[in-house]
N, C-alpha and C positions, 0 to 999 in steps of 0.2 A: 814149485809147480810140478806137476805128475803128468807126464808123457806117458803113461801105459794104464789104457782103459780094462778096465776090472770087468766080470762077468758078473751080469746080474743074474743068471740061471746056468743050468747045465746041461738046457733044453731048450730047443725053441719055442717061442710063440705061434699056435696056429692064430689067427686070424680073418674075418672078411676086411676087405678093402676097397676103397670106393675106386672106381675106373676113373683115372685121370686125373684125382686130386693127389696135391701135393702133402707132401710128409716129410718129416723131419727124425729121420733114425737117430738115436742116441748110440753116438760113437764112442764115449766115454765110460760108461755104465753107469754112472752116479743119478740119472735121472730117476727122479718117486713116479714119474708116470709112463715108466718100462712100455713099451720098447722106444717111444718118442720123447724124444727132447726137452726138456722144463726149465733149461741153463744150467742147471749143476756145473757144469762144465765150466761156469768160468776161471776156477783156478786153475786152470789145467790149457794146453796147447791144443787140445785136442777141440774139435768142431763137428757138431751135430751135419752128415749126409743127407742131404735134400734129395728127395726123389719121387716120381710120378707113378702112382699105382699101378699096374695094368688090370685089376680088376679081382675080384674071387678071394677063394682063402689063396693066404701068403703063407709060409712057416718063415717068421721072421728071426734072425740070431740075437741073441743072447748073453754068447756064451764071447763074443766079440774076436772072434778066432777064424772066423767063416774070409774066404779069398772074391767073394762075391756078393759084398753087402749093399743094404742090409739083409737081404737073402742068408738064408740056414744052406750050409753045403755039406755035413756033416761034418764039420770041421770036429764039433763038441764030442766026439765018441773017440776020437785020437786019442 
């Protein structure tokens, strides 16, 4: 079982996002439908972050390094 989520990019996702709906960040990286969730993840400990859009383009991470997911914080440029 893999405790350490892989980077599916080296860059974020821009994005629009809907105001208020729910989503489901892929915290492990193995998802085919980057940046949310698809279960890849069940071998692994790691568990898809649910969270409510606030609205507009997002730059979502990626790079699974960011201290404020799923939010890009420039973690990927370190």
């Amino acid at each position: 079982m893999s405790d350490q989520p892989i980077a599916a990019d080296d860059k974020p996702m821009a994005m629009a996002l809907q105001a208020g709906k729910e989503y489901y960040w892929c915290a492990c990286g193995k998802s085919g439908g980057q940046p949310f969730c698809d279960g890849s993840h069940r071998d692994t400990s790691i568990t898809p972050l649910p969270f409510k859009a606030k609205g507009g383009e997002a730059h979502i991470c990626m790079c699974r390094k960011t201290n404020n997911p799923p939010y890009c914080d420039g973690s990927h440029a370190q």
